[in-house]
C-alpha positions in Angstrom: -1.2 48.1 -0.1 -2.8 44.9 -1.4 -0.8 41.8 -2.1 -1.5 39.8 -6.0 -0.4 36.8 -7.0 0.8 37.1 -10.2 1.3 33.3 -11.6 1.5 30.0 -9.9 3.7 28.8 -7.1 7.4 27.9 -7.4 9.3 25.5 -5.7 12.6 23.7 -5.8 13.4 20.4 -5.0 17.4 20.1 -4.7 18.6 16.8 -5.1 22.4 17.8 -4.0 24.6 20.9 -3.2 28.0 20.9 -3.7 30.8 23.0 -2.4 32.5 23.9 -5.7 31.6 24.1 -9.2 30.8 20.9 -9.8 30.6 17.8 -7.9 33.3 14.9 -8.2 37.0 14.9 -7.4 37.8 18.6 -8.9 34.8 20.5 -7.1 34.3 19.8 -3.6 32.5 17.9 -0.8 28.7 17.4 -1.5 26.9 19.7 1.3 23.6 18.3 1.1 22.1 16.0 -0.1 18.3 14.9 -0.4 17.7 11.3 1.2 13.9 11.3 -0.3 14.7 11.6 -4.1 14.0 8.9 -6.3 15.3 9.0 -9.7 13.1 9.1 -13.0 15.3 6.0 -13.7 14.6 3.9 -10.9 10.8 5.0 -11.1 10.9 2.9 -14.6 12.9 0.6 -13.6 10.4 -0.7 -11.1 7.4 -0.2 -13.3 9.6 -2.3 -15.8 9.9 -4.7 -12.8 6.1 -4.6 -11.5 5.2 -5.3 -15.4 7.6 -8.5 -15.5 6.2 -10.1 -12.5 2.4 -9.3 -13.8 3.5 -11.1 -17.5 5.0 -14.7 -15.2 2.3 -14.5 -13.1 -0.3 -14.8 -16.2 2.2 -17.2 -17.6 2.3 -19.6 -14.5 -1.3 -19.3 -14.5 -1.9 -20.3 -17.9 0.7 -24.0 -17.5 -1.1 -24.5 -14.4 -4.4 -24.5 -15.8 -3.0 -26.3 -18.8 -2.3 -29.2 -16.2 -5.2 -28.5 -14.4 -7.4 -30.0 -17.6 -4.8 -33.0 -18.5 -5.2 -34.5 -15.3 -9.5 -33.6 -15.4 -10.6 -34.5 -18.9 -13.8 -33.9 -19.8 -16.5 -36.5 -19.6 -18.0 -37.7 -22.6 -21.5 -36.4 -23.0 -24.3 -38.8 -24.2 -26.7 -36.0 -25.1 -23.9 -34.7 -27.5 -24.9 -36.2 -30.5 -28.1 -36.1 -30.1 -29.7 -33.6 -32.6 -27.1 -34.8 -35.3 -28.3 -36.6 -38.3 
């Protein structure tokens, strides 16, 4: 007797068990419940978050270099006008 595998693995994460039908103040006590879940929401939310920062950071940048060249203007060059007619 040979064992097959017959189609790919399953496996179940549970995110909470409850002791009745449903969980709140009409079920019962929540038995278990996973302390390494992280929602799909909070996922975005943080992406949303990481984003934000990115889009400040490039604005910051771009006033800072803004008063970077106020305070250095360029020098005037002599050779600028030099091939003009």
């Amino acid at each position: 007797m040979t064992l097959v595998e017959v189609g790919p693995r399953f496996c179940l994460n549970p995110i909470k068990i409850f002791g009745g039908s449903f969980g709140g103040s009409f079920g019962g006590p929540t038995l278990y419940e996973n302390p390494f879940y992280v929602s799909p929401n909070q996922i975005r939310s943080l992406e949303k978050k990481q984003k934000a920062g990115k889009y400040a950071k490039k604005v910051k940048a771009k006033t800072r270099r803004k008063m970077h060249q106020l305070s250095n203007p360029l020098e005037v060059d002599e050779f600028a006008d030099m091939w003009k007619e």
